[in-house]
N, CA and C of each residue as an Amber inpcrd file, in Angstrom:
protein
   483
  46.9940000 163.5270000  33.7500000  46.1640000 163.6960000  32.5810000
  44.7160000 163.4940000  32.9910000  43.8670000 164.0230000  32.5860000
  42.3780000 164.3810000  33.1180000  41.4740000 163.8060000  31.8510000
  40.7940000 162.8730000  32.6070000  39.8850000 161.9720000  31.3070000
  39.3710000 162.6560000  30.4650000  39.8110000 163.0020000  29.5410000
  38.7380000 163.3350000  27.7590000  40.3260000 164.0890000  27.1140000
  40.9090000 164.3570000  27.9230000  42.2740000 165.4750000  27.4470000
  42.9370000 163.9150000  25.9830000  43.2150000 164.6070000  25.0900000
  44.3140000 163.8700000  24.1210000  45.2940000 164.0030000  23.9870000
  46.3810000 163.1340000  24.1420000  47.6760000 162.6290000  23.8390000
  48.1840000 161.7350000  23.0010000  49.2720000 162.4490000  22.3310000
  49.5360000 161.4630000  21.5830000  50.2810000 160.2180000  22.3000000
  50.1190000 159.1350000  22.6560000  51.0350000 157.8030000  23.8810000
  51.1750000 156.8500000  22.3150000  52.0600000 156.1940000  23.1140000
  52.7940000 155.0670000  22.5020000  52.0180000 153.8180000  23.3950000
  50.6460000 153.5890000  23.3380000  50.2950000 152.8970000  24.0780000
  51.4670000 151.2690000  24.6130000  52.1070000 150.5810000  23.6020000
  52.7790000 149.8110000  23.8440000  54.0920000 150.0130000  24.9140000
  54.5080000 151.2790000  24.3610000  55.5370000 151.5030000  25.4890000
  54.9800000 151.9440000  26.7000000  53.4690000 152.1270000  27.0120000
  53.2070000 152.8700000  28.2030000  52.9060000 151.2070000  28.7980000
  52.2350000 150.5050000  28.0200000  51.8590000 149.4130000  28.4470000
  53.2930000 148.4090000  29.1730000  54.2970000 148.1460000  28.6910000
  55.6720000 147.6310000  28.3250000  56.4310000 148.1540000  29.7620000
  56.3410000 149.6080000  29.7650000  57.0310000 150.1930000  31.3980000
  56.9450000 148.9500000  32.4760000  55.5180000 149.0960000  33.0580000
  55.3520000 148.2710000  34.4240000  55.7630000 146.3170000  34.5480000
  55.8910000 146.2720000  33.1080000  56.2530000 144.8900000  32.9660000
  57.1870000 144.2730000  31.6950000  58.0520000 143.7110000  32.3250000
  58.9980000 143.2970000  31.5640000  59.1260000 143.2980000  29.8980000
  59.6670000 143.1400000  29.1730000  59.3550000 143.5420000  27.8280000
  58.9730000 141.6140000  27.1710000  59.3820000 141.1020000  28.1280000
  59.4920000 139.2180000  27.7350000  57.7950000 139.0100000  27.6940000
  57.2350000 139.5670000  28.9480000  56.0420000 139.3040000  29.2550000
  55.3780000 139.9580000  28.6000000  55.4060000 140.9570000  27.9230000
  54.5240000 142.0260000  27.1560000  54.3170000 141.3750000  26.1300000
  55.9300000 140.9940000  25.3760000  55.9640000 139.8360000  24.1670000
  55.1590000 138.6980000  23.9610000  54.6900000 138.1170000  24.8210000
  54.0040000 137.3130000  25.1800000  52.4710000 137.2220000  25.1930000
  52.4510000 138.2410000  25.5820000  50.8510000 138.3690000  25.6990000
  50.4480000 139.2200000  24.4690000  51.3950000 139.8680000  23.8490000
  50.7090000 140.6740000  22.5600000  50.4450000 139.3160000  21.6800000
  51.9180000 139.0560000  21.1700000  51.6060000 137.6610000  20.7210000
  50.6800000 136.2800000  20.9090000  50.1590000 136.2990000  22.3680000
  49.1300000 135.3410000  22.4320000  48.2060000 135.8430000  22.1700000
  47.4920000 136.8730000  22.4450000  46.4350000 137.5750000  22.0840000
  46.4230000 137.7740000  20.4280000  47.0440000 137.5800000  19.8300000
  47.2800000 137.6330000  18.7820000  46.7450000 136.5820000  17.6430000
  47.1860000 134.9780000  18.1890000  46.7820000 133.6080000  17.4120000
  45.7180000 132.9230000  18.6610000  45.4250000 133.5920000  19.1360000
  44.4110000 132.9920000  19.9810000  43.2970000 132.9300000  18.9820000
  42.6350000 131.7160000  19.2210000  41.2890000 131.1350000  18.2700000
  40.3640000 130.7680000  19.1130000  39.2360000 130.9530000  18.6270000
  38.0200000 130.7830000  19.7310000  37.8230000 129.1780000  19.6930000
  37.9560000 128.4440000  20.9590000  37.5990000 126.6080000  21.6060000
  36.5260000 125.9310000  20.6530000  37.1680000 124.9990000  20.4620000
  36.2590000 123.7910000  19.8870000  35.1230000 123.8050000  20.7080000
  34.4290000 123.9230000  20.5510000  32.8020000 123.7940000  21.3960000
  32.8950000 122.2130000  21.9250000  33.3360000 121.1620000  20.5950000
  33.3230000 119.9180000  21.0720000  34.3710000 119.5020000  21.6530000
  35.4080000 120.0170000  21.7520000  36.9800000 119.8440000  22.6660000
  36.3850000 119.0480000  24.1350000  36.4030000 117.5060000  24.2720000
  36.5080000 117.3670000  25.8170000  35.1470000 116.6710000  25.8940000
  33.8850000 116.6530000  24.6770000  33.2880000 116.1120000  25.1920000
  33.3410000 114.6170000  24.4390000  32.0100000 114.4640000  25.4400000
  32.2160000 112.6460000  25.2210000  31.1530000 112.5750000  24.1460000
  31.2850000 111.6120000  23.4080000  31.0540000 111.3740000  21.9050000
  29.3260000 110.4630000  22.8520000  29.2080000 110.0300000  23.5910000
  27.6620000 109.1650000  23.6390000  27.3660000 109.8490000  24.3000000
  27.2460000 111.1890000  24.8940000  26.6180000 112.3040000  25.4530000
  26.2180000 113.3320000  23.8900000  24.9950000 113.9650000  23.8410000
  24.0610000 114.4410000  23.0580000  23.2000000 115.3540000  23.5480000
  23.1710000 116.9160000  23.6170000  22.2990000 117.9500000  23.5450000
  20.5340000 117.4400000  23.3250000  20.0910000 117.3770000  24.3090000
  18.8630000 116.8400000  24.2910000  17.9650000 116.9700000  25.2760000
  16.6790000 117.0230000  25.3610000  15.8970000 117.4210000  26.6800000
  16.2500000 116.0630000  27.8600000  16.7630000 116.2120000  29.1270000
  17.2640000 115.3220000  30.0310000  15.8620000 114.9280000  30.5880000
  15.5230000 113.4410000  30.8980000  14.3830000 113.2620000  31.3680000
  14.5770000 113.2130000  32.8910000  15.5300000 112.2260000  33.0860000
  16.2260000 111.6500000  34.6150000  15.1660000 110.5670000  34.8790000
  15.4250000 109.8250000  35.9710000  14.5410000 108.5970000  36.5550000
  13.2860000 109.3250000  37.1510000  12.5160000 108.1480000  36.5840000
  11.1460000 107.9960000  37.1430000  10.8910000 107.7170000  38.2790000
   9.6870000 107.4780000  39.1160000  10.1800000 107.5800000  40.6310000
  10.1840000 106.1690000  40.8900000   9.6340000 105.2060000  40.4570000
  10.2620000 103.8000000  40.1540000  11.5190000 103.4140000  39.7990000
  12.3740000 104.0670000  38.5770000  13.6880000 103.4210000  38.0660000
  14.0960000 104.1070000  39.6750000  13.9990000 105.4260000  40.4110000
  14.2930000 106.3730000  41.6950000  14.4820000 105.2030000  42.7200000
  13.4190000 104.4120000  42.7150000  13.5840000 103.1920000  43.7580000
  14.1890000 101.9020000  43.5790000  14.0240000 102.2730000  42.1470000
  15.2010000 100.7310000  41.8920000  16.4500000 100.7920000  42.3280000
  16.9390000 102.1410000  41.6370000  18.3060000 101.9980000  41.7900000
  18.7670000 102.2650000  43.3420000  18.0940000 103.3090000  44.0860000
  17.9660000 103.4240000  45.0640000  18.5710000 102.3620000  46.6150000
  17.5220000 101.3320000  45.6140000  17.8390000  99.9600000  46.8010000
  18.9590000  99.1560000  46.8150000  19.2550000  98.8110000  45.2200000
  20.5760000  98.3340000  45.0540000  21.8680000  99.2990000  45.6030000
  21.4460000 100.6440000  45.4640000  22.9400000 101.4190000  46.0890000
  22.8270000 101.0600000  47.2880000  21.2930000 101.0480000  48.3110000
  21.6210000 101.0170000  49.6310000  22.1660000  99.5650000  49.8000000
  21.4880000  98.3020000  48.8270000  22.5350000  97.2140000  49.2690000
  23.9170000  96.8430000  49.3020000  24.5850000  97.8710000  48.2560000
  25.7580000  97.9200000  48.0620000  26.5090000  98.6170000  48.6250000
  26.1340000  99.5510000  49.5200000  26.6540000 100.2890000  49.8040000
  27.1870000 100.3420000  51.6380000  26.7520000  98.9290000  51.7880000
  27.3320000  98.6830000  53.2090000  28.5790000  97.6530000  52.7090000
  29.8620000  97.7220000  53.5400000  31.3750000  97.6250000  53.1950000
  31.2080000  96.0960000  53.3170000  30.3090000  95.0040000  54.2880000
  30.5010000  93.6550000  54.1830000  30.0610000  93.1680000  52.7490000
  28.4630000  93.8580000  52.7610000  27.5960000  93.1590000  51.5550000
  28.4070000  93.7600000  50.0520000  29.2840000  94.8580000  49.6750000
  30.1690000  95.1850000  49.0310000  31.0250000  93.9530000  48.7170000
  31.9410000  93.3030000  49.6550000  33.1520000  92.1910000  49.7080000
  32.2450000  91.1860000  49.3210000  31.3690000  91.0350000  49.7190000
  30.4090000  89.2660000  49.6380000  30.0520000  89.3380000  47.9570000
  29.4870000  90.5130000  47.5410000  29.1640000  90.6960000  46.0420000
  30.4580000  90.2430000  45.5000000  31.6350000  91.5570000  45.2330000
  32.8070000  91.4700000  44.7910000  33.1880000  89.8780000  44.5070000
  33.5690000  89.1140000  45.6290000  33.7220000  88.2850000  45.9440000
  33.0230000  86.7400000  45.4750000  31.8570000  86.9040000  45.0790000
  30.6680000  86.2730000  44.0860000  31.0060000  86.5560000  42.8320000
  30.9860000  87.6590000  42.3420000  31.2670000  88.5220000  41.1370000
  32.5110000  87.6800000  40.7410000  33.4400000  87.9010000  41.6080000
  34.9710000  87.3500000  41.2000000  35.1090000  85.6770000  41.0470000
  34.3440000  85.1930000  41.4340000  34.2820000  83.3880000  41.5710000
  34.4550000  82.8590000  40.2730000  35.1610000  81.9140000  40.1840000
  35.3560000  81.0260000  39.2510000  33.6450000  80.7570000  38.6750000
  33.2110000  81.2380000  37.5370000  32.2470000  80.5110000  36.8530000
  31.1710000  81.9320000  37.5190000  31.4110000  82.2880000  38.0630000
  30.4930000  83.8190000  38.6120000  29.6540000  83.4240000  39.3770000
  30.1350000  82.3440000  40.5540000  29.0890000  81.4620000  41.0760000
  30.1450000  81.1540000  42.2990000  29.4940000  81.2380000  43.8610000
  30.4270000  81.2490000  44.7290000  29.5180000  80.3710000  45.7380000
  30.0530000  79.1770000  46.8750000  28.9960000  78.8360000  47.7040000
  29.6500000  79.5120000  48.8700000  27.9720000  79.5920000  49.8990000
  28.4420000  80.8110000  50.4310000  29.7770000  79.9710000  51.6170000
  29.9740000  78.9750000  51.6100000  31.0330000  78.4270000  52.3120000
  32.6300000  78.4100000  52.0490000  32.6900000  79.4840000  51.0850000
  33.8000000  79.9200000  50.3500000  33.9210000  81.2010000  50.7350000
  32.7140000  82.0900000  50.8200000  32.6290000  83.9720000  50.9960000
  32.4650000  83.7320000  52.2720000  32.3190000  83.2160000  52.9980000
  32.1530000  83.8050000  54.6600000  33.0480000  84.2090000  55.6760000
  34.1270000  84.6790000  54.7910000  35.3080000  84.7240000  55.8380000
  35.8490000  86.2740000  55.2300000  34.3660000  87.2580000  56.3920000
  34.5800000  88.3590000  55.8030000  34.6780000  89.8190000  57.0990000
  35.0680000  88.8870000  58.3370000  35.0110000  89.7070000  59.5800000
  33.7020000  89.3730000  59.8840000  32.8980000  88.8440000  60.2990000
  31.6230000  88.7970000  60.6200000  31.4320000  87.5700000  60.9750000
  29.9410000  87.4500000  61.8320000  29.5540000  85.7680000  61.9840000
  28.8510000  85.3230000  60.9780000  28.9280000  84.1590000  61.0080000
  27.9030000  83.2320000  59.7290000  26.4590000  84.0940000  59.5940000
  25.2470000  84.6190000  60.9790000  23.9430000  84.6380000  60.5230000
  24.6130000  86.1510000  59.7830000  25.2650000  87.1560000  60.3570000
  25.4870000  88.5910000  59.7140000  25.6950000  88.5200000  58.3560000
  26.8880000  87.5370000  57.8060000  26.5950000  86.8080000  56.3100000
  25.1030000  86.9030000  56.0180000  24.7670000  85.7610000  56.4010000
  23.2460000  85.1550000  55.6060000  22.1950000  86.6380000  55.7060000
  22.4830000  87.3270000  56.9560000  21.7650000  88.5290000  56.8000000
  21.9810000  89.2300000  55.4460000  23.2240000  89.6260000  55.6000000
  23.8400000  90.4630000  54.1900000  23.5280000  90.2060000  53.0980000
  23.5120000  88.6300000  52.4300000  23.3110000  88.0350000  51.9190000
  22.0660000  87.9700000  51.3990000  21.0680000  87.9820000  52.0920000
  19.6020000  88.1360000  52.1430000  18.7430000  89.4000000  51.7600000
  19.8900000  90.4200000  52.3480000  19.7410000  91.8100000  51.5120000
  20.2880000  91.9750000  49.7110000  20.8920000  91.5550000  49.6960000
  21.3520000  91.3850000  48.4340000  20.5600000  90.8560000  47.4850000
  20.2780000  89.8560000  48.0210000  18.6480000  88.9420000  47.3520000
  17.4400000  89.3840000  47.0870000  17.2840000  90.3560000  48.2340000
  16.2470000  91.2590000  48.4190000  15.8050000  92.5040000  46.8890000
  17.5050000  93.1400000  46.9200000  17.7730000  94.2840000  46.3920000
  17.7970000  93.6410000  44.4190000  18.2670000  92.7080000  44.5100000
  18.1190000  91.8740000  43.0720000  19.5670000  91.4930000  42.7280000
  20.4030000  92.0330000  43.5230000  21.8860000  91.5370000  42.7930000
  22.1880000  90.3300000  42.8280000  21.6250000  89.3430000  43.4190000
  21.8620000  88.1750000  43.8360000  20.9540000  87.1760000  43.6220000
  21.0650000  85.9560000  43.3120000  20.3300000  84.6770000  43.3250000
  21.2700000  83.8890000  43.7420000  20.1710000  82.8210000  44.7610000
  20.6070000  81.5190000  45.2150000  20.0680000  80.3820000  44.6950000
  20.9670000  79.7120000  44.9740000  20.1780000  77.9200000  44.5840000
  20.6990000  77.4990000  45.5570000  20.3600000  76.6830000  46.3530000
  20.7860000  75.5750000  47.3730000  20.8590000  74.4280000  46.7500000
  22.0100000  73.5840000  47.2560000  22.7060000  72.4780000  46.7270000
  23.0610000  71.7260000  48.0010000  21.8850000  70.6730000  48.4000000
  22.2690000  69.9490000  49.4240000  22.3400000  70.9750000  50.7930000
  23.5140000  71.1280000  51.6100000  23.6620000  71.9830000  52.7280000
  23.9510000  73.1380000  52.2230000  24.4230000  73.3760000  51.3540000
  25.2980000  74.5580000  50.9230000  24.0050000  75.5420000  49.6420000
  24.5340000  76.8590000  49.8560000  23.6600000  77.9430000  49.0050000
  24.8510000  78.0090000  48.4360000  24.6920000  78.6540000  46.7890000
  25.3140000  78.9900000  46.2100000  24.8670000  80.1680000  45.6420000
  25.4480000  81.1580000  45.0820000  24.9580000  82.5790000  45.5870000
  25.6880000  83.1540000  43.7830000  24.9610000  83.7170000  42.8840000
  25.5870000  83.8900000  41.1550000  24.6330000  85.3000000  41.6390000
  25.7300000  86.2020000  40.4140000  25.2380000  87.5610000  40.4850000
  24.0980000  88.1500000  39.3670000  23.2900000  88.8900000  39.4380000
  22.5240000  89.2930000  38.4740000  23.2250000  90.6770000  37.6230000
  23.8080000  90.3480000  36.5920000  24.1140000  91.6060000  35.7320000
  23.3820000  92.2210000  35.2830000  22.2650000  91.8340000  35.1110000
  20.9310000  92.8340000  34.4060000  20.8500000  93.7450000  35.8770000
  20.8870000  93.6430000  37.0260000  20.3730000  94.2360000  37.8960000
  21.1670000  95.5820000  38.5850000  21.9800000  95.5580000  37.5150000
  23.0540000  97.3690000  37.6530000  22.8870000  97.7590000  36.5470000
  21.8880000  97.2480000  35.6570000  21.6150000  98.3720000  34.5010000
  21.2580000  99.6230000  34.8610000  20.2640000  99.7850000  35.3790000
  19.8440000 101.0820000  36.1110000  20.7810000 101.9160000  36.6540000
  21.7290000 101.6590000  37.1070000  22.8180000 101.8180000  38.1530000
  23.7500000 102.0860000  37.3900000  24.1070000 101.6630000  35.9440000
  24.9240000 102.3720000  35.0670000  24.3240000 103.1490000  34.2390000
  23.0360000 103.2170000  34.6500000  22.0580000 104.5480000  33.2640000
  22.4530000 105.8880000  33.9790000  22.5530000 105.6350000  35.6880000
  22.4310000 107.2010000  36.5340000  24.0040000 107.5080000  36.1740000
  24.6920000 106.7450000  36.6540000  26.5510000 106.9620000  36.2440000
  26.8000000 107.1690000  35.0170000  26.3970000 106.6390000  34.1050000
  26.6270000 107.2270000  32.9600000  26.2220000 108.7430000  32.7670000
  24.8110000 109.2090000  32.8920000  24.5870000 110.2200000  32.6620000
  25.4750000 110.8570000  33.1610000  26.1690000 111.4880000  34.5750000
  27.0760000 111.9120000  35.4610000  28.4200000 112.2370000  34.3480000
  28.1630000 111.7260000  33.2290000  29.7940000 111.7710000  32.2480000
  29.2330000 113.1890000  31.6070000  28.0010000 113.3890000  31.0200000
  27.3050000 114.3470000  30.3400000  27.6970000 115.4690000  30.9060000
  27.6520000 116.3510000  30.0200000  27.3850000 118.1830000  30.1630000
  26.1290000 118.3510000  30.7430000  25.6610000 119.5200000  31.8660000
  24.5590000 119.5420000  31.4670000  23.5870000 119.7640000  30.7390000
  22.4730000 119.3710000  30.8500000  21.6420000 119.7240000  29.4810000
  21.6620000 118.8350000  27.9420000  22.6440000 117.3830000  28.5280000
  23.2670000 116.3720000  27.3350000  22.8280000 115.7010000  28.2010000
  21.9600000 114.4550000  27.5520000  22.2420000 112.7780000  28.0890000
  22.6840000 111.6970000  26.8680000  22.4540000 110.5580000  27.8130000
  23.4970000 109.4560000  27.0470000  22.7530000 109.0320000  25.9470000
  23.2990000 108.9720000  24.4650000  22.4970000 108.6890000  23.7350000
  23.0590000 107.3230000  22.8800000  24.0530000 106.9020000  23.2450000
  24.5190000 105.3250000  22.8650000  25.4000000 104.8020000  24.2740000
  24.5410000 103.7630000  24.7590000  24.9380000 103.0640000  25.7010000
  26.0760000 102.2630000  25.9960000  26.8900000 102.7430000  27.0030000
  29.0800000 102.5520000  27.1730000  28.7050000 101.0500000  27.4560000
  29.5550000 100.1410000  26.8000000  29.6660000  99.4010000  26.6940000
  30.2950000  99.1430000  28.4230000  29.8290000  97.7490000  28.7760000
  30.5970000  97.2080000  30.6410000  31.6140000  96.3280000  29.7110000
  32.8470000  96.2130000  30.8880000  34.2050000  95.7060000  30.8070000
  33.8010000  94.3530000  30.8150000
């Protein structure tokens, strides 16, 4: 048949030949009650259509430093490990038994201090080492956004566990 020529076809049965009659059933019928997607299906309720600002080149360095402190596998365990302490308060003569020597500790340790996750008090011989929770705010503003669509940021702040 030569394109523009007319016939009368049974389009369904021409369609129906090359494939089973189950599968034809199927797809007429889905094509059929198919409804156009919730636009909001899937998203997250504190994400909001809004101009995205992103970090400033300050919040850029805040958070920045804390990832790089966290982000080496000892000073990771030594936090955790603080974090996890009875009373959220650990001396460091309790965390030092983390594969490493004592100064690589106090090094680590010192970075941490540096970066803000950490405060010490010394008590006699011993440091005692409590974590700063204000100091991953930043650090859950960038992760949070990461939940967003693009072109949505966070517009009510996820509550921490």
């Amino acid at each position: 048949m030569l394109v523009g020529d007319s016939m009368d076809v049974d389009l369904g049965v021409m369609l129906a030949d090359p494939i089973d009659a189950c599968q034809y059933g199927l797809m007429t019928s889905t094509a059929l009650i198919t409804q156009p997607a919730d636009p909001d299906l899937g998203r997250d309720p504190a994400c909001a259509t809004a101009p995205v600002e992103g970090l400033s080149a300050e919040q850029s360095e805040q958070v920045a430093g804390v990832l790089k402190a966290l982000a080496d596998p000892v000073r990771l365990q030594l936090y955790s490990r603080i974090v996890a302490a009875p009373g959220g308060e650990a001396c460091v003569c309790d965390i030092q038994d983390v594969g490493v020597g004592q100064s690589t500790v106090s090094h680590h340790l010192k970075r941490l201090r540096e970066a803000g996750v950490l405060t010490s008090d010394r008590r006699g011989t011993w440091v005692y080492y409590r974590a700063v929770p204000e100091a991953l705010d930043a650090v859950r503003t960038v992760l949070d956004l990461a939940r967003c669509s693009p072109g949505e940021q966070l517009v009510q702040p996820v509550s921490s566990p």
